[in-house]
C-alpha positions as CSV (number, residue, x, y, z in Angstrom):
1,X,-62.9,-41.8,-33.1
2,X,-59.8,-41.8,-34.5
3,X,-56.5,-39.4,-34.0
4,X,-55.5,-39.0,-37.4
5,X,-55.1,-36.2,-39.5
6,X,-56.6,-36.1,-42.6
7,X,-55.2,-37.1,-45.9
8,X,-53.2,-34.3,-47.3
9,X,-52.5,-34.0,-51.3
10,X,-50.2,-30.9,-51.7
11,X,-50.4,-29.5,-55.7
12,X,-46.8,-27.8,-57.0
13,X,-47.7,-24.6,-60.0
14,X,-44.7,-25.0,-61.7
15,X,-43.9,-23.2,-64.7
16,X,-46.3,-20.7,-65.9
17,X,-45.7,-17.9,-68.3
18,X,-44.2,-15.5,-66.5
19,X,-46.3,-12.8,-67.7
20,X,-46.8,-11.1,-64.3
21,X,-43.2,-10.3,-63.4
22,X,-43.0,-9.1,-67.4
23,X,-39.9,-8.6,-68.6
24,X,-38.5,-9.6,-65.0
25,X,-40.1,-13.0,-65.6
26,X,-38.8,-13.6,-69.1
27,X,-36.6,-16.3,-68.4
28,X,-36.5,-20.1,-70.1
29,X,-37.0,-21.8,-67.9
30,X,-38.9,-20.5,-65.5
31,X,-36.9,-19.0,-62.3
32,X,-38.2,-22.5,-60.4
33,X,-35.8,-24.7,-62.0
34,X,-32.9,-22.9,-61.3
35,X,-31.0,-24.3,-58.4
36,X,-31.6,-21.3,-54.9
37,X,-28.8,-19.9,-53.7
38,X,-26.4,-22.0,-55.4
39,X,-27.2,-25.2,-53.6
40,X,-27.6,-28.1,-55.8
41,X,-31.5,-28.1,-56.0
42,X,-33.8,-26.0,-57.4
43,X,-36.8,-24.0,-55.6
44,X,-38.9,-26.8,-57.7
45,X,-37.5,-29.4,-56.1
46,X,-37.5,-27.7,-52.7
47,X,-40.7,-26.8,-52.7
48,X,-41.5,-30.9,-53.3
49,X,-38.9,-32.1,-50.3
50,X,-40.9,-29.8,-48.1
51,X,-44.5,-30.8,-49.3
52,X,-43.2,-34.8,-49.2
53,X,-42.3,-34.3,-45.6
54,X,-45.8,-33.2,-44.8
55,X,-48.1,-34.9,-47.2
56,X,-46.4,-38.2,-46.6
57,X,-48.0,-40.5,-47.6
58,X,-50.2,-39.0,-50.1
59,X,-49.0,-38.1,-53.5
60,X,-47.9,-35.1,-55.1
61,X,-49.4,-33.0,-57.8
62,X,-47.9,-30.6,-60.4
63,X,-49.5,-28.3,-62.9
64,X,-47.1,-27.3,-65.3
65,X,-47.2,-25.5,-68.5
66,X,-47.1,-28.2,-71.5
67,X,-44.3,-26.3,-72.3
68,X,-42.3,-27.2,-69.2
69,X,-43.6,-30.8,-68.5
70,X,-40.6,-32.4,-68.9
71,X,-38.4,-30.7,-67.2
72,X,-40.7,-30.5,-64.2
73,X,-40.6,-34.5,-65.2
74,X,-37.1,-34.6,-65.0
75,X,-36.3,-32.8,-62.2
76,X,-38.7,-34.4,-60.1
77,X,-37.6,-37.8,-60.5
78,X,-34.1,-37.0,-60.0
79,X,-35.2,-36.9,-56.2
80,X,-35.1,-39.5,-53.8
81,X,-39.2,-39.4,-53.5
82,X,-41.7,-40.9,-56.0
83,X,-43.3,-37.8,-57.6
């Protein structure tokens, strides 16, 4: 029997169409790729630091919007991680 935990694959929903939060939510792009608070990263690539440090060393998912792919491309790999 072994002491491990089991393999954890975190999925990021980035980028939907803001149509809950309507016209709150009517932003390009989306409120995740802003940076929080004014620190240098954005709640997107937050959200990925955190899951990294707890699905390690499983991979991470996104779901995106096609409309929103590449940015979620582009600020994921400007992280230190492999997303």
């Amino acid at each position: 029997m072994t002491d491990s935990l089991p393999l954890l694959i975190p999925v990021l929903l980035t980028g939907g169409n803001s149509r809950r939060l309507w016209p709150l939510g009517d932003t390009l792009p989306p409120k995740p790729f802003y940076p929080l608070l004014g620190g240098a990263f954005s709640l997107l690539q937050r959200t990925a630091q955190r899951a990294a440090f707890f699905a390690a060393p499983a991979p991470i998912l996104t779901v995106t919007n096609a409309l929103h792919a590449g940015l979620t491309h582009f600020q994921l790999r400007k992280m230190d991680k492999h997303f």
